[in-house]
N, C-alpha and C positions, 0 to 999 in steps of 0.2 A: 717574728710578729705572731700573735696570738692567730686563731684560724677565724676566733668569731671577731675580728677586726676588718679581714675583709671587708672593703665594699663593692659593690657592682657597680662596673664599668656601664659608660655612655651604651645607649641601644645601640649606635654603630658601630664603635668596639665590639660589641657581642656579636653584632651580625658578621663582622671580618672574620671572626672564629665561628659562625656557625654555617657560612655557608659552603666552606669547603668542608667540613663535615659532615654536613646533607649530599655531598658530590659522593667523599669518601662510603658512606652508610647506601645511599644509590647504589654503586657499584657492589657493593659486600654482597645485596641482596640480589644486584646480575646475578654475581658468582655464584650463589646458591640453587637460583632457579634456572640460568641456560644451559646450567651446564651440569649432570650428562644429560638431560632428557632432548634437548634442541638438536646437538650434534650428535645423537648415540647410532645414528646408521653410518656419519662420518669417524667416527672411534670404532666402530669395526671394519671398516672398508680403508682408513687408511692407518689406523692405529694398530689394525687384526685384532681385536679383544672383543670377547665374549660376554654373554648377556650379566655373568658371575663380576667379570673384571669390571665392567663398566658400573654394576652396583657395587663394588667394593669403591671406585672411584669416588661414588653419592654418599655411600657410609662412611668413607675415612673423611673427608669434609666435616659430615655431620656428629661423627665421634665428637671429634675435637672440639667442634664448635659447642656443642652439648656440656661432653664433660668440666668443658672451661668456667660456664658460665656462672657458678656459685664461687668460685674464686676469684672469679673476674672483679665479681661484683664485691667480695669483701678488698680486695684491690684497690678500686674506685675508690671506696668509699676511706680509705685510708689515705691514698696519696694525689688522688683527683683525677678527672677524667682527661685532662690536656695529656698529663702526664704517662696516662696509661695508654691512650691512643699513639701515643708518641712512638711507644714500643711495637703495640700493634700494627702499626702501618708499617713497619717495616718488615713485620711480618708476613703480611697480608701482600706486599707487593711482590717479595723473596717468591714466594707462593704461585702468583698469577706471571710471574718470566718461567719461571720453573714445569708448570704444565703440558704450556701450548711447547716447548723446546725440548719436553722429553722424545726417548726414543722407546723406551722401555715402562711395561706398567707399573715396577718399582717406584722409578720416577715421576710416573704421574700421581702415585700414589704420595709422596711426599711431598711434591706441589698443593696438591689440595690441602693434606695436613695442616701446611704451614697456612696456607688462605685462610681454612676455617677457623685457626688457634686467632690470626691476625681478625677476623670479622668478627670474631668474638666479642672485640675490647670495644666495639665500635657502640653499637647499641646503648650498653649498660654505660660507655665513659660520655656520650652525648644528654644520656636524662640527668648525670651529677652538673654535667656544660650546663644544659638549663636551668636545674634546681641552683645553682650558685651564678652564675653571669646573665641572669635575665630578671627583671622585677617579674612579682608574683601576674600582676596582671596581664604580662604576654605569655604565659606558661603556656597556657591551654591553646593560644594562635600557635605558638611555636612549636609544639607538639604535634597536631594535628601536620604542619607544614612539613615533620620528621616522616609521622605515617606516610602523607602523600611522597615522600622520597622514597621511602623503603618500597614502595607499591609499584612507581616508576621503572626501579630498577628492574623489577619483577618484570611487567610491561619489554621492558626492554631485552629480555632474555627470551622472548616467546618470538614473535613472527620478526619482527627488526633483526635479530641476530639470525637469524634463521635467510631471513633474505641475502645479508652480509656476508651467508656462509655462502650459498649458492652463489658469488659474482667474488666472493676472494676468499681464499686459503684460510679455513678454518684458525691453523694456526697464527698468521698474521693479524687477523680479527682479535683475538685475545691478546697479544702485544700490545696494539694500540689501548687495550683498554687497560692494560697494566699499565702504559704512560701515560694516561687521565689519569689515574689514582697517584702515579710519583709527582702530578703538576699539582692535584687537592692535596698528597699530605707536605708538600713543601711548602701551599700556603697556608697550614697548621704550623710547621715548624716556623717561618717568620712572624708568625704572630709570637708564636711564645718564643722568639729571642726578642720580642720589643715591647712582651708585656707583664707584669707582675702576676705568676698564677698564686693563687692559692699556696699556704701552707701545708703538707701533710697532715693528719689529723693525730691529735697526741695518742691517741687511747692506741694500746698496742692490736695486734689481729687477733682475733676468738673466733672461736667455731661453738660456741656455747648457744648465739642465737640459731643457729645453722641446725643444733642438737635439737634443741626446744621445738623447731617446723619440723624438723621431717618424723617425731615423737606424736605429732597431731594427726591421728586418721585420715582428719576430714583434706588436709593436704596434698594426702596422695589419693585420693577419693575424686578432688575436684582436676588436679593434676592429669587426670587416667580420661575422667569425663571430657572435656575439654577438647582436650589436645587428642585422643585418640582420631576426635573429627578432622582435626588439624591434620594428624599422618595422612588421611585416606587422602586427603586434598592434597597434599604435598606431596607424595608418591604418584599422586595420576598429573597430577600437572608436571612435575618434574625430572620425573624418572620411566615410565614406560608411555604414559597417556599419549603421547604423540606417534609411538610405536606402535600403537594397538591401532591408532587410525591408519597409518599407512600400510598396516599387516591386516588389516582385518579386512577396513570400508576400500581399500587403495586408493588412500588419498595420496597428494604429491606433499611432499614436506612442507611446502610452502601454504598449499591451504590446512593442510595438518596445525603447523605454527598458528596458523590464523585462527584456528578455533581456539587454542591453549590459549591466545591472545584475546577473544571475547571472553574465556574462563578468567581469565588476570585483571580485567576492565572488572568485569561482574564483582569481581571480589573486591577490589579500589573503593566502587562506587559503595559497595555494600556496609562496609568498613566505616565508611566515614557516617554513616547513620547511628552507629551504636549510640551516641546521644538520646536519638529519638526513640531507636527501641527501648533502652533505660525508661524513657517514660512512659511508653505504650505499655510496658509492666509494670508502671506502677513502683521502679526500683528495685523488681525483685531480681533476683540473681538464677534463681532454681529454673523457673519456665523457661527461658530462653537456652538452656542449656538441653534443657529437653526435648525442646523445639528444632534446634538443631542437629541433636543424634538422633532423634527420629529422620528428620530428612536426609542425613548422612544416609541412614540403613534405606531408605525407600530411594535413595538416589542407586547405590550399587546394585541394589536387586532390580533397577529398573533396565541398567545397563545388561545386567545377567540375562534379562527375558530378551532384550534386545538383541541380543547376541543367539540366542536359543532362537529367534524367528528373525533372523537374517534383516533386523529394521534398517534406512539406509541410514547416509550416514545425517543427513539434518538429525535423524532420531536421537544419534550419538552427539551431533550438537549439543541441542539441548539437555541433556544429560547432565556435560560438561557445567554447563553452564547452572546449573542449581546445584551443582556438586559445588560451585565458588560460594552460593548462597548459604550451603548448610557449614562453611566453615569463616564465614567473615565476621562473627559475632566474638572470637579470641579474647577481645578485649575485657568482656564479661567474664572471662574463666581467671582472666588477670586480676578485676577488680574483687572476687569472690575470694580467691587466693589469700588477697591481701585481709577482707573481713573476717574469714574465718581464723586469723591467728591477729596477732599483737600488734601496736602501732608502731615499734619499734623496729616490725621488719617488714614495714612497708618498703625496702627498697629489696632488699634479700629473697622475699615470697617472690615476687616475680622472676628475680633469676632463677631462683627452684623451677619452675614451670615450664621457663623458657627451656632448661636443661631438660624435664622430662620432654616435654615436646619434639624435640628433635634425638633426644635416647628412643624416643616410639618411633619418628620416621626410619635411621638406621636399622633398629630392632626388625622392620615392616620391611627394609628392602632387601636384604641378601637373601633371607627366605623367597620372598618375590622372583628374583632375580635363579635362583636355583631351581623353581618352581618352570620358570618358563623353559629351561635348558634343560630337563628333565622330558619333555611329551618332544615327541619329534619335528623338526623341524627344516627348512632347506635354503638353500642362498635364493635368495629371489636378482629380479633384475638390475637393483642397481648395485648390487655385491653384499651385500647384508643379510644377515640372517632372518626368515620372516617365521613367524609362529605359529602354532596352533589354534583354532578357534576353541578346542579343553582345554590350553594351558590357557587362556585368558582367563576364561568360567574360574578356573579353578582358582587364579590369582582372586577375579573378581568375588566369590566365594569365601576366602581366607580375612576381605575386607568386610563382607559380610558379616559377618560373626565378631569378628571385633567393634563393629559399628554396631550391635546389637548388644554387644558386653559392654560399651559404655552410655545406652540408653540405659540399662540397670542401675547404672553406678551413679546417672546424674538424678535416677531418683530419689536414692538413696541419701542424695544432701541435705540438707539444712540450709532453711534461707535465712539470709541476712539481713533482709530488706534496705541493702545500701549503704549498712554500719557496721561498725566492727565488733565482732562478739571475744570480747573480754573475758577469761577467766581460761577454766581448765582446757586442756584440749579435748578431750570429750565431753563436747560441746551440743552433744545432738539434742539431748533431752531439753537442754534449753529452748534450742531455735525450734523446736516443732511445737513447746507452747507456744511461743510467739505467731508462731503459723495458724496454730487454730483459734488465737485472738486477731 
């Protein structure tokens, strides 16, 4: 059967496939955010690994998941999203039994692997699920209902697991949540033994459009701008943020978690605005990205002086808490993405980004991570290692200056005012007339 013969199924056909996919893509986004930053004083005290191992833990994840995603997405688009989740989920599940039952960092190192290669398919094979099993006019409800899963899961990796850790066995907590994910992808797999997917799509795989984006400046321009805010955020909530409170302010885990969990709310709620800031600009794409590496850099340097005059910890609260603010506007580096190059990769441009964004957080954490085990440091009370108030500065510093190189860069753009700028890829000279008309 021809592909463009397809029709879309009933809305509740589509919702049988869409909401154990929402469960699935929930969970992916646990996996990336509780874990290591929630448990990283139980990965050294029962795991024994070091502040190095436990970043290599957050970068082999994020490798993978990164690297995947521009062949993910020429994947999708070839053989369809059911089909590719299908794969992934077995992936993704191998992955999370595989972790919490290592003994060895090897092993944990391949557990994540396989998670993040498996989380990978989830994202890019759920937006072709919508673009094909949904009429156009629940796109946008169904969409936003995606965000709020992904944001959930997040949610759910900060004080919730973090409580769970403290009343059972780190490693049993992740088991059960590996059999959520086997109970959502079995109820993906009986939908597709009892429903007609899609055909593959004829045209063979090219990496031609793949050529044409990343040949466009402005691509890796908006890429760099973007998502640089992206890493700083996803590195403090994820990966030390929680460590620096209980190392610095001596908070207990649990209100530790609690704060990373106002950070995750903050960003939720923020998230789902971008509508409204869209129009507060006017449509423009340039301001809001300015707007945000600016407060990215005034947030870290504010944490810096804070730490330089011993602020308590409310101080580092709120800190937290606008660091969620200067990174929830994402979705605008996504829609710019797509105007600055062709209509044709409107589905490709995003996975590009997606992949730089997470090549910046890995790139952001082993340095980090080597940075901190460098200044000296001592077991503190509950058997973990605790830090230096220079080796924070200094982390906090390294983000500095990156949060300052991509205030440059987001100047440097071109607006689009909301459409897509057609023609060569050096594109600037155009969009900055339009700018000063």
């Amino acid at each position: 059967m021809p592909s463009n013969t397809f029709t879309k199924p009933s809305v509740r056909t589509a919702l049988a496939l869409f909401i154990p996919l929402l469960l699935i893509y929930c969970i992916s986004y646990f996996q990336r955010t509780g874990i290591p930053g929630t448990i990283f004083t139980q990965l050294q005290t029962d795991a024994k690994l070091d502040a190095v191992q436990i970043s290599i833990i957050s970068s082999a994840y994020i490798w993978v998941y990164a690297l995947s995603q521009v062949f993910i997405g020429l994947l999708v688009d070839k053989y369809g999203g059911v089909r590719v989740i299908l794969v992934g989920g077995v992936l993704l599940i191998a992955g999370s039994v595989i972790f919490p039952c290592a003994d060895t960092p090897s092993m944990m190192y391949l557990g994540r692997v396989l998670t993040g290669l498996g989380s990978g398919t989830v994202f890019l094979s759920i937006l072709k699920v919508l673009d094909l099993w949904f009429d156009r006019r629940h796109y946008s409800t169904a969409l936003g209902i995606l965000y709020f899963s992904a944001y959930s899961g997040g949610i759910l990796g900060t004080m919730p697991f973090a409580w769970c850790c403290d009343h059972f066995a780190w490693r049993n907590v992740l088991l059960v949540i590996a059999a959520v994910t086997l109970v959502a992808y079995v109820g993906v797999v009986i939908f597709a033994g009892r429903h007609k997917l899609p055909p593959p799509a004829k045209a063979p795989l090219s990496l031609r459009p793949l050529l044409k984006l990343v040949r466009n400046r402005n691509t890796w321009k908006v890429s760099f701008a973007s998502n640089m805010v992206f890493a700083n955020y996803f590195v403090l909530q994820t990966v030390f943020g929680m460590k620096f409170l209980q190392d610095f302010c001596g908070l207990s885990a649990t209100v530790a978690a609690g704060i990373i969990l106002a950070m995750t709310v903050a960003s939720t709620i923020c998230a789902s605005c971008l509508g409204l800031v869209c129009r507060l600009f006017d449509n423009r794409r340039r301001p809001p990205l300015i707007v945000t590496a600016g407060l990215n850099l005034f947030v870290v340097l504010f944490l810096m002086a804070a730490i330089a005059l011993h602020v308590s910890a409310w101080g580092f609260a709120i800190g937290y808490v606008v660091c969620a603010f200067s990174s929830c506007f994402n979705g605008n580096g996504v829609m710019m993405i797509q105007e600055l190059n062709s209509r044709d990769m409107a589905a490709l441009a995003p996975a590009f980004t997606n992949m730089v964004a997470y090549l910046l957080v890995t790139l952001l954490t082993i340095p980090l991570g080597v940075c901190l085990e460098s200044f000296p440091h001592y077991i503190g009370p509950s058997g973990g290692e605790v830090y230096a108030p220079a080796a924070y500065l200094t982390v906090f510093g390294i983000m500095a200056c990156l949060a300052g190189l991509s205030l440059v860069v987001a100047w440097m753009l071109p607006e689009t005012h909301g459409k897509y700028l057609e023609g060569t890829p050096d594109i600037d000279a155009p969009a900055d007339q339009g700018n000063r008309g």
